[in-house]
C-alpha positions as CSV (number, residue, x, y, z in Angstrom):
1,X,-25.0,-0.4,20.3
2,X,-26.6,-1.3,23.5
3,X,-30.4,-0.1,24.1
4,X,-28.7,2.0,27.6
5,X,-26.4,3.7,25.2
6,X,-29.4,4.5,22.4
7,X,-31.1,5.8,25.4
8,X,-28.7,8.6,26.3
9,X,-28.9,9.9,22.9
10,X,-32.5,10.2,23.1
11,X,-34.7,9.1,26.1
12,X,-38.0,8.6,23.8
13,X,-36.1,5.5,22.4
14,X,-36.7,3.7,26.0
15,X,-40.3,4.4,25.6
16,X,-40.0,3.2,21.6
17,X,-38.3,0.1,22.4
18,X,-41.6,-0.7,25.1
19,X,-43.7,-0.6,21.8
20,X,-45.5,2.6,23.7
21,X,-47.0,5.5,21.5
22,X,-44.5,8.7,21.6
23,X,-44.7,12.3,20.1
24,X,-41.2,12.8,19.2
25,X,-39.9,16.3,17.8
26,X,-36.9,16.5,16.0
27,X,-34.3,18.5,17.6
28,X,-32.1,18.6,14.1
29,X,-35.4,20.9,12.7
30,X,-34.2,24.0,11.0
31,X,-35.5,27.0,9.5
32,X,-35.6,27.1,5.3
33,X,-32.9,28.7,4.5
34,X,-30.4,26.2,7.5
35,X,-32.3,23.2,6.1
36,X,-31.8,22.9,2.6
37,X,-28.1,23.8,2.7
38,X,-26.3,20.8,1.9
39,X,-29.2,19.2,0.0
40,X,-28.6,18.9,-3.6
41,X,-32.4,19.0,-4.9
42,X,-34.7,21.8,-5.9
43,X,-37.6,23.3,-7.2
44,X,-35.5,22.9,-10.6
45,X,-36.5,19.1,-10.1
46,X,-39.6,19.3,-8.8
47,X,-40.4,21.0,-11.8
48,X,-38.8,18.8,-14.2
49,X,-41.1,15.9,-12.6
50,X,-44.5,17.6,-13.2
51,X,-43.1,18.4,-16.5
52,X,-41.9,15.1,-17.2
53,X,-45.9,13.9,-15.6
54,X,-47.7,16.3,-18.0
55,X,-45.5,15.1,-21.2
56,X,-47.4,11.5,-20.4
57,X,-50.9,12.7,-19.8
58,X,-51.7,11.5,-23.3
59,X,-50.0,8.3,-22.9
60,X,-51.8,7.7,-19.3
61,X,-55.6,8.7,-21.2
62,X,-55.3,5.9,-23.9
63,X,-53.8,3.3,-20.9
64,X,-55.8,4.4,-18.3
65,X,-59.1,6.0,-20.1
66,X,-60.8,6.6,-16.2
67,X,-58.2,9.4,-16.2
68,X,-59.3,10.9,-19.3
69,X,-61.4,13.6,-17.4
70,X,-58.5,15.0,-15.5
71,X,-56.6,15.2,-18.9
72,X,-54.1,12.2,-17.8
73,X,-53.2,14.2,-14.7
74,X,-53.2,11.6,-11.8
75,X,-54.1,13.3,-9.2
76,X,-56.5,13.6,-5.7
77,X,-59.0,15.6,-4.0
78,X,-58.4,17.7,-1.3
79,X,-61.6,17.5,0.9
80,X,-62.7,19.1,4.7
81,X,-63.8,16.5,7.3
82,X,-65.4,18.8,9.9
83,X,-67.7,15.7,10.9
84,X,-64.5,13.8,11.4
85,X,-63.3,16.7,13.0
86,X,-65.7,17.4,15.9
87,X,-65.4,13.1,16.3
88,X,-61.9,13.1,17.0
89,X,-62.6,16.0,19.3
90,X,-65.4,14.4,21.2
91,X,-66.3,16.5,24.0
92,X,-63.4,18.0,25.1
93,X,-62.0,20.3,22.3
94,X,-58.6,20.0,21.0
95,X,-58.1,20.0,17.2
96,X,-58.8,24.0,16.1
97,X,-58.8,25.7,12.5
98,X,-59.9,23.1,9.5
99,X,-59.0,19.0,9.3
100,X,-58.5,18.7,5.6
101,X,-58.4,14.9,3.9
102,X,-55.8,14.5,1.1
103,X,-57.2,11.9,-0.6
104,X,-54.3,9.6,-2.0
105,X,-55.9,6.8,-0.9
106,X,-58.3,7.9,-4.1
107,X,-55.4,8.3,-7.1
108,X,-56.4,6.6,-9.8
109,X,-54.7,3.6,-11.3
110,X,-53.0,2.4,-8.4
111,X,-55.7,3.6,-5.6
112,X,-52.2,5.4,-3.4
113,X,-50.1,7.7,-2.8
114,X,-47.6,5.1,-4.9
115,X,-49.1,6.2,-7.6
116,X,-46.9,9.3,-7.2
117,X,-43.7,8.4,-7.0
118,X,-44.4,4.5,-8.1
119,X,-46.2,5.6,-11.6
120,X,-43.5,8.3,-12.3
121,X,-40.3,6.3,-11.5
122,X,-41.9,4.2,-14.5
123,X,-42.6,7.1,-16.6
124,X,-39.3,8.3,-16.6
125,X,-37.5,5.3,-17.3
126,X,-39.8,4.7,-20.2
127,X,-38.9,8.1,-22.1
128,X,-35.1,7.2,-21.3
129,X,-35.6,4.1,-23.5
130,X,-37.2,5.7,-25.8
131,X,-35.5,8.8,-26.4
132,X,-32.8,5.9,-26.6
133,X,-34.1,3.8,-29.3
134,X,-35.4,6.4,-31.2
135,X,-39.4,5.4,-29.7
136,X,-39.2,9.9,-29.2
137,X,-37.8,12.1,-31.4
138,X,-37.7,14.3,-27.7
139,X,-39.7,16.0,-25.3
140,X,-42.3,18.0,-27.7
141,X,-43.0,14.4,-29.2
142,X,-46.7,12.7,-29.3
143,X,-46.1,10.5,-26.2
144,X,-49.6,8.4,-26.6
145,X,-47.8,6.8,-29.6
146,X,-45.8,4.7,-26.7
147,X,-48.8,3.2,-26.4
148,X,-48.9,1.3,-30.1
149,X,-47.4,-2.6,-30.4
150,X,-43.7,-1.5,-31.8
151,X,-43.1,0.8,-28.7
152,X,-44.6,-2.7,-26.8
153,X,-42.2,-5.0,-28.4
154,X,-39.4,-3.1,-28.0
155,X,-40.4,-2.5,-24.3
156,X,-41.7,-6.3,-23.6
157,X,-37.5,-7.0,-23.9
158,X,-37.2,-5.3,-20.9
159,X,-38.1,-6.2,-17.0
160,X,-38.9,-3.8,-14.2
161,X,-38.3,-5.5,-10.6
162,X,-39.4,-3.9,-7.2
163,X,-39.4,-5.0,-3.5
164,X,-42.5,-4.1,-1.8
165,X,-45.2,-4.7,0.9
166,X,-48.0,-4.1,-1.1
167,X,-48.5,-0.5,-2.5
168,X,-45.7,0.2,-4.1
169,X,-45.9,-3.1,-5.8
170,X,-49.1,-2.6,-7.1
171,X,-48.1,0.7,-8.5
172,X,-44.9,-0.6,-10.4
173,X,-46.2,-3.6,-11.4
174,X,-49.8,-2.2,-13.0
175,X,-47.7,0.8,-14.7
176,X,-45.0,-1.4,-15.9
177,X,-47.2,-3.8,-17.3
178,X,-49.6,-1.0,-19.1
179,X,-46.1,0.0,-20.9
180,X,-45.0,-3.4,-21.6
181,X,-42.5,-4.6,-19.4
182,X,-41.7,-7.9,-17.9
183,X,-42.2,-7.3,-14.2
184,X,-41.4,-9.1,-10.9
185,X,-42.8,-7.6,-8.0
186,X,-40.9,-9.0,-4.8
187,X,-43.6,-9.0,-1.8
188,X,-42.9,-9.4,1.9
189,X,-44.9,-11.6,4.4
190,X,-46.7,-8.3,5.4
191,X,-48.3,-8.3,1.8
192,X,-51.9,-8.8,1.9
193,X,-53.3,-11.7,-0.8
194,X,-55.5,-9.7,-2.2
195,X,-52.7,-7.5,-3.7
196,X,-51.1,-10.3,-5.0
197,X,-53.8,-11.8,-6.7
198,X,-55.0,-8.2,-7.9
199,X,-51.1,-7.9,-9.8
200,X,-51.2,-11.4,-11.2
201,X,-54.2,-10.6,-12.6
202,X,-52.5,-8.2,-14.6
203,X,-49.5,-10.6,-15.5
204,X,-47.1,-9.8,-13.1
205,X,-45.0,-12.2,-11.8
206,X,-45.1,-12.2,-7.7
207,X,-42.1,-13.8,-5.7
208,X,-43.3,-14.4,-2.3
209,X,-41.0,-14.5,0.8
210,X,-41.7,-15.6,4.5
211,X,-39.6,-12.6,6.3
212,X,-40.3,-8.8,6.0
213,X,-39.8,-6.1,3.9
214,X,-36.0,-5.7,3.8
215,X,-35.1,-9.3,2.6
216,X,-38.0,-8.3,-0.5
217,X,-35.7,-5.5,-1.4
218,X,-32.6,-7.3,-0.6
219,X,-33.4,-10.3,-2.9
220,X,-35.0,-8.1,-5.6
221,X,-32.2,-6.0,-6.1
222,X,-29.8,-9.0,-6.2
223,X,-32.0,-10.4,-8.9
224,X,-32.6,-7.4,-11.1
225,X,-28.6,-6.3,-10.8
226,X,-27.3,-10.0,-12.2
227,X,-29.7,-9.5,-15.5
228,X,-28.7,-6.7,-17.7
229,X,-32.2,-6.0,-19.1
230,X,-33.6,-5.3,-15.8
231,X,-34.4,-1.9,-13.7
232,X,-35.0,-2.1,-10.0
233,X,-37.0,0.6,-8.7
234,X,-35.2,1.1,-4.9
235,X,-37.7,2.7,-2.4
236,X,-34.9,2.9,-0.3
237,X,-32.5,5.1,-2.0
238,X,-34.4,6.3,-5.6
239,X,-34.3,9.7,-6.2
240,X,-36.8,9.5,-9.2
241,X,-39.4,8.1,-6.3
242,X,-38.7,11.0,-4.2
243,X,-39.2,13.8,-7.0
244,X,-42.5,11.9,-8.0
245,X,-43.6,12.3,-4.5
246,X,-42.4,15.6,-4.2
247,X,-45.0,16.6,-7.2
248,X,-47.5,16.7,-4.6
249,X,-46.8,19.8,-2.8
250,X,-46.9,22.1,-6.2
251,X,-50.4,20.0,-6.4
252,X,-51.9,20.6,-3.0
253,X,-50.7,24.2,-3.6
254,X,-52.8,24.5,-6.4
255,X,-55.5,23.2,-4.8
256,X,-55.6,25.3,-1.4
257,X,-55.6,28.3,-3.6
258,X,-58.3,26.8,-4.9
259,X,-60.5,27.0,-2.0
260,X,-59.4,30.1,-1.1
261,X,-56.5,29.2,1.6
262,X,-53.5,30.9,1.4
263,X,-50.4,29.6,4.2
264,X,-48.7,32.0,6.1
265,X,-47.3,32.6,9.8
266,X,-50.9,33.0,10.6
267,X,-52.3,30.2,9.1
268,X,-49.8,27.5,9.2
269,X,-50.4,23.9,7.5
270,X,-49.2,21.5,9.3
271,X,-49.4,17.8,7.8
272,X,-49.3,13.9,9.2
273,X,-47.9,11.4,7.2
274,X,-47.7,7.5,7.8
275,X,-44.7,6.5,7.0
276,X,-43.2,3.0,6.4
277,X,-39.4,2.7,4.7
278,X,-39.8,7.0,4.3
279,X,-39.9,7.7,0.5
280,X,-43.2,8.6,-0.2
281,X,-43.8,10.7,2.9
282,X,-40.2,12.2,2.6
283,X,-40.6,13.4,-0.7
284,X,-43.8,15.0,0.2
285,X,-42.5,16.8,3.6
286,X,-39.8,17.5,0.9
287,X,-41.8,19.7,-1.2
288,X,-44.1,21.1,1.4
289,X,-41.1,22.1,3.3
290,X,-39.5,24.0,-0.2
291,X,-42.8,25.2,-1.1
292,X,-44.2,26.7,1.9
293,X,-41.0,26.9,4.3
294,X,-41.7,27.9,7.9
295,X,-45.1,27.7,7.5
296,X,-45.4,23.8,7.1
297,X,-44.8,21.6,9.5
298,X,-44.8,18.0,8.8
299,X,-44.8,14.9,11.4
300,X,-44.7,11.3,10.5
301,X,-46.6,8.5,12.0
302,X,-45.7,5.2,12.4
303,X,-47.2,1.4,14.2
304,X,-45.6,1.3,17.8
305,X,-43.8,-2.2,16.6
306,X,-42.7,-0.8,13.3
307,X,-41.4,3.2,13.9
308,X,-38.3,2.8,11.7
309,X,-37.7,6.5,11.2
310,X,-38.4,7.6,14.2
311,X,-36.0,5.1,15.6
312,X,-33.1,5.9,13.1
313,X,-33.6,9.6,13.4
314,X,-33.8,9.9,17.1
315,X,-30.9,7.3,18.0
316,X,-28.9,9.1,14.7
317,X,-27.7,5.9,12.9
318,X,-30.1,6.7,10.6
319,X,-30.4,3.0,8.2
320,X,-27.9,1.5,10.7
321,X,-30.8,0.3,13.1
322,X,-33.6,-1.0,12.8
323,X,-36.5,-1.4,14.9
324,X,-35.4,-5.7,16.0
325,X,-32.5,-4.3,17.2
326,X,-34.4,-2.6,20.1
327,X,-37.1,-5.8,20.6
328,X,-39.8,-4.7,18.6
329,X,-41.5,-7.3,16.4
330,X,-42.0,-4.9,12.9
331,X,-45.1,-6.8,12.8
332,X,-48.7,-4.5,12.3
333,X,-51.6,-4.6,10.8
334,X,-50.3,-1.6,8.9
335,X,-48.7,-3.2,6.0
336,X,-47.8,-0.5,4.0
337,X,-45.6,0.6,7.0
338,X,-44.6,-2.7,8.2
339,X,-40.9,-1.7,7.6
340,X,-38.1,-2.3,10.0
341,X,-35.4,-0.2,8.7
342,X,-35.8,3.6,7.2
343,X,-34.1,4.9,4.1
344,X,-31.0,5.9,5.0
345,X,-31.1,8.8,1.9
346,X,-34.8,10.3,3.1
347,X,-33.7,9.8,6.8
348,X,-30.2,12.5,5.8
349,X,-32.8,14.4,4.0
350,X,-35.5,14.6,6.5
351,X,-32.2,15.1,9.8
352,X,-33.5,19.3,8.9
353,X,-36.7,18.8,7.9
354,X,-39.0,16.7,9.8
355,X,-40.8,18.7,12.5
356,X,-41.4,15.0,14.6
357,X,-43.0,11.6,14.5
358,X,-45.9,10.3,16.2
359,X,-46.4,6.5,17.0
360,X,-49.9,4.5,17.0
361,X,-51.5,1.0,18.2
362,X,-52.6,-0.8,15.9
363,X,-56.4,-1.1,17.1
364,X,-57.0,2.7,16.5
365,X,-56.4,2.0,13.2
366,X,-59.4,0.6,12.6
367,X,-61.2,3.1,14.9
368,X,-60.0,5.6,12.8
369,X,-61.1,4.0,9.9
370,X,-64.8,3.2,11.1
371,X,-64.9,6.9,12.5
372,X,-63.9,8.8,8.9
373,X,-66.3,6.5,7.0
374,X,-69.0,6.9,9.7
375,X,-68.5,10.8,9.6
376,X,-67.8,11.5,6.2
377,X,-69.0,8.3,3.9
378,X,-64.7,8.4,3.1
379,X,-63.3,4.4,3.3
380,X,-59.1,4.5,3.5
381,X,-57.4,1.2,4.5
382,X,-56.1,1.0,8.3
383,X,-52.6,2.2,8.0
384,X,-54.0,5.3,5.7
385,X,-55.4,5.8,9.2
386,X,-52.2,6.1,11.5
387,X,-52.2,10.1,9.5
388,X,-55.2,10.5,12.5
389,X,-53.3,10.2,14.9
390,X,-51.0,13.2,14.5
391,X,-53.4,15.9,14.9
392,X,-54.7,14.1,18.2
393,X,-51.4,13.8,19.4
394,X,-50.0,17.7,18.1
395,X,-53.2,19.4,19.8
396,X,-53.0,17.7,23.0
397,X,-51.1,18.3,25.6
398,X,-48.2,16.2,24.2
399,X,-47.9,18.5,21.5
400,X,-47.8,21.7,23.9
401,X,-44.2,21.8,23.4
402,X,-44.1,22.1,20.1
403,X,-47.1,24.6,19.4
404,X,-44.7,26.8,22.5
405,X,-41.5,26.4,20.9
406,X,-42.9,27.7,17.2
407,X,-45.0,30.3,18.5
408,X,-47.8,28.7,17.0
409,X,-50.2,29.4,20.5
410,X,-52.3,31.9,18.6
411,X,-52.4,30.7,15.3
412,X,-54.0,27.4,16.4
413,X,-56.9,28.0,15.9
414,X,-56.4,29.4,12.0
415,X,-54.2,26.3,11.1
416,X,-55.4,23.9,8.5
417,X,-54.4,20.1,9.4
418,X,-53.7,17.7,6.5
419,X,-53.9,13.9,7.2
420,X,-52.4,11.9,4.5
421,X,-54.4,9.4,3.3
422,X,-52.1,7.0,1.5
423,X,-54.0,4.1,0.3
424,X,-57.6,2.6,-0.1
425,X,-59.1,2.7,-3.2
426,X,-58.6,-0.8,-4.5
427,X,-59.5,-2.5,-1.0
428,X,-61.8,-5.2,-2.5
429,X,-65.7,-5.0,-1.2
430,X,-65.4,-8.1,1.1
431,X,-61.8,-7.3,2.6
432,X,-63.7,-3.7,3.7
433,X,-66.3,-5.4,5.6
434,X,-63.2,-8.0,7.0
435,X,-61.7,-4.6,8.2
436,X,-64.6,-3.4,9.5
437,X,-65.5,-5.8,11.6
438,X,-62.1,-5.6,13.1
439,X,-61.5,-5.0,17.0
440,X,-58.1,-5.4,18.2
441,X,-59.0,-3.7,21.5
C-alpha cells in the first residue's frame, strides 16, 4: 500500500512516516462492556496465572533466595515522584493529581517488566512437564522439590529458545537456565553487549544476528520448531506471555488500595507504557482495562523511528506493516522497543482497548532518565523513560482532545498518572555512567 493511501486512513501516519513525535488516540476505543466482546480471555485466566505464580513461590525462594522476603512473589514497588513531578512541569503547570512510578524496572531476577510475562511463560511450561513425567503429583504438590538434581536431569533434556532484543532474553534465558534447560536466546543487532555477556554468564547460548528484531524471532522459531525437544517462547503471538503480564493489574490493585487510592470516574488512572513488539504492555493495558474498566486509560509510547503499533493500529493492517515500509529506520537507542513490526494478536486485542500512543526522540530519553534520578535518586535505563513522555504529552495541549472527549476536564486534577518503568535494574555500574553522560541533542 502506498504511504498516500496509508494517509487517508489516518493523517497522523504522514506525520509518523517524518519520524515526528505524535499523540495519536484510537478511534476503535470502546467502553468495557463493547471492548471485551469478541475477546476470548478473562479474569478466569488472569486468575489462573497468579495462581499458577503463587504455586512456584517456593521453587523461586530456593532459586532465587533475594526473593525470599517477598515469599517468592516477584514483584515491584509502587512509588510517588512528586519531585519528578514538579520537574516535568517546570514552570508552567500541566501534569495535576499524583505521578506514580511502577517500578518494573526493579523486579527481581531479571531487573524488568520480562520478568512478568518472561519468568511465567517458563513456569508454566515447567509444571506441564512435570505434571507429565510424573516430577508433580498436581497442583497442591511441594513445587521447591523441582529444584533437586532428578527434576534437573530430566529438565536439562529439554531446550527453551527465544527471539529477543535484550529483556526478554534475559528473562527466558536466567529462568530457563535456574530450572535446567538447554537455552538459546536469539538476539538482534539492537541487543546491547552487556546483556549478552550477563546471559552467557549464566550458560546460555547467544546466537547473534546483524539485522533487527524480527529475523531474531524468525530464525529462532525456525530453529526451535525443526527439534522436537525444544519450546519457543513467541513474544509475538504467546498467550502464556500475555496472561503473565496481565498479573500486574490484580498487583497494582493491591497496591493502590494499599496506599489508600481507590479508581473511580473521579479519580481515573491513567497509565503510559513503552512499547516495543506489544506483549508486555498489551497484557498489562489488558488487565487494567478488565480490572478497572472506564476508569483506566492506557497509552503506549514508542521511539519516533520505531512506533510499530502505533503504525499498524492507525493504518489497520495491524502485523501487515511495519515501520520500513513507511521510511523509518527502526533504529533507537531504545532497544527494548527497537521493533519494526507489532504483534499482530496484542494489536486485534488492543483495536478496543488502547486509549492512544504517544511517540518520543530519542535524546529525551536520556533527559528523562537524568531528571528521575536527579529528582528522586530512581535509575531506569533510557527506553524505561519513553513512559515520561505520555503524561507530558496527555496534559498538554495535545492531549486536550482526549481529556474533552472523556469528560475527564474536572477530574484532572484527582487523576493518578502511572509511568511504566520497564527495565533497569541490571544496567551494569559503568554502562549507567556511559548513559549518563549521553547527549543526543
Amino acid at each position: 500500500m502506498q504511504l498516500s493511501e496509508l494517509i487517508k486512513k489516518d493523517p497522523v501516519i504522514e506525520r509518523v512516516a517524518k519520524a515526528e513525535e505524535v499523540i495519536w488516540f484510537n478511534p476503535g476505543l470502546r467502553c468495557r462492556d463493547a471492548a471485551f466482546e469478541g475477546i476470548n480471555l478473562t479474569m478466569v485466566d488472569i486468575d489462573d496465572a497468579e495462581a499458577r505464580l503463587r504455586r512456584f513461590a517456593p521453587f523461586i525462594m530456593l532459586c532465587f533466595p533475594e526473593t525470599a522476603g517477598n515469599g517468592g512473589i516477584i514483584e515491584s514497588p509502587l512509588t510517588e515522584v512528586e519531585h519528578m513531578r514538579q520537574r516535568l512541569n517546570g514552570h508552567g503547570g500541566g501534569i495535576g493529581g499524583r505521578l506514580l512510578l511502577k517500578r518494573d524496572s526493579d523486579l527481581a531476577i531479571a531487573g524488568s517488566v520480562k520478568a512478568r510475562g518472561g519468568i511465567y511463560e517458563i513456569l508454566k511450561h515447567t509444571e506441564e512437564i512435570a505434571l507429565e513425567k510424573g516430577l508433580l503429583s498436581g497442583y497442591d504438590d511441594d513445587y521447591a522439590k523441582l529444584a533437586g538434581d532428578e527434576c534437573r536431569r530430566v529438565f536439562s533434556q529439554y531446550t527453551v529458545q527465544v527471539g529477543s532484543t535484550g529483556n526478554l532474553g534475559l528473562s527466558i534465558g536466567i529462568m530457563s537456565a535456574a530450572v535446567g534447560y538447554k537455552v538459546i536466546v536469539h538476539m538482534s543487532a539492537d541487543a546491547k553487549q552487556w546483556k549478552k555477556e550477563l546471559l552467557r554468564s549464566k550458560g546460555v547460548k547467544v546466537v547473534e544476528y546483524k539485522s533487527d528484531y524480527s529475523e531474531a524471532v524468525k530464525r529462532g522459531r525456525e530453529l526451535s520448531d525443526a527439534d522436537p525437544m525444544s519450546y519457543f517462547v513467541d513474544d509475538e503471538n504467546s498467550v502464556a506471555l500475555f496472561l503473565g503480564y496481565a498479573v500486574a493489574a490484580k498487583r497494582l490493585k493491591a497496591q493502590l488500595e494499599d496506599m489508600g487510592i481507590e479508581i473511580d470516574e473521579n479519580r481515573p488512572l491513567i497509565a503510559y507504557i513503552p512499547c516495543g513488539v506489544g506483549g508486555a504492555p498489551g497484557g498489562i493495558a489488558f488487565g487494567l482495562r478488565l480490572l478497572f474498566g472506564d476508569d483506566a486509560h492506557v497509552f503506549f509510547v514508542e521511539p519516533t523511528q520505531a512506533p510499530c503499533m502505533l503504525l499498524g493500529m492507525a493504518s489497520g493492517l495491524n502485523n501487515k506493516i511495519c515501520v520500513q515500509d513507511v521510511g523509518l529506520t527502526g533504529l533507537t537507542h531504545a532497544d527494548g522497543l527497537a521493533v519494526g513490526r507489532p504483534s499482530g494478536f496484542v494489536g486485534g486485542v488492543m483495536k478496543t482497548l488502547l486509549s492512544g500512543e504517544m511517540t518520543v526522540e530519542d535524546y529525551k530519553l536520556y533527559d528523562y532518565m537524568r531528571a528521575l534520578l536527579d529528582t528522586e535518586g530512581i535509575f531506569i535505563e533510557p527506553s524505561s523513560c519513553a513512559a515520561f513522555e505520555g503524561p507530558v504529552k496527555l496534559c498538554s495541549r495535545e492531549g486536550e482532545e482526549y481529556i474533552r472527549r472523556h469528560g475527564l476536564e474536572d477530574k484532572m486534577q484527582n487523576a493518578i498518572h502511572i509511568p511504566w518503568a520497564t527495565g533497569g535494574r541490571l544496567v551494569p555500574e559503568e554502562i549507567r555512567k556511559e548513559y549518563m553522560s549521553t547527549y543526543l541533542k
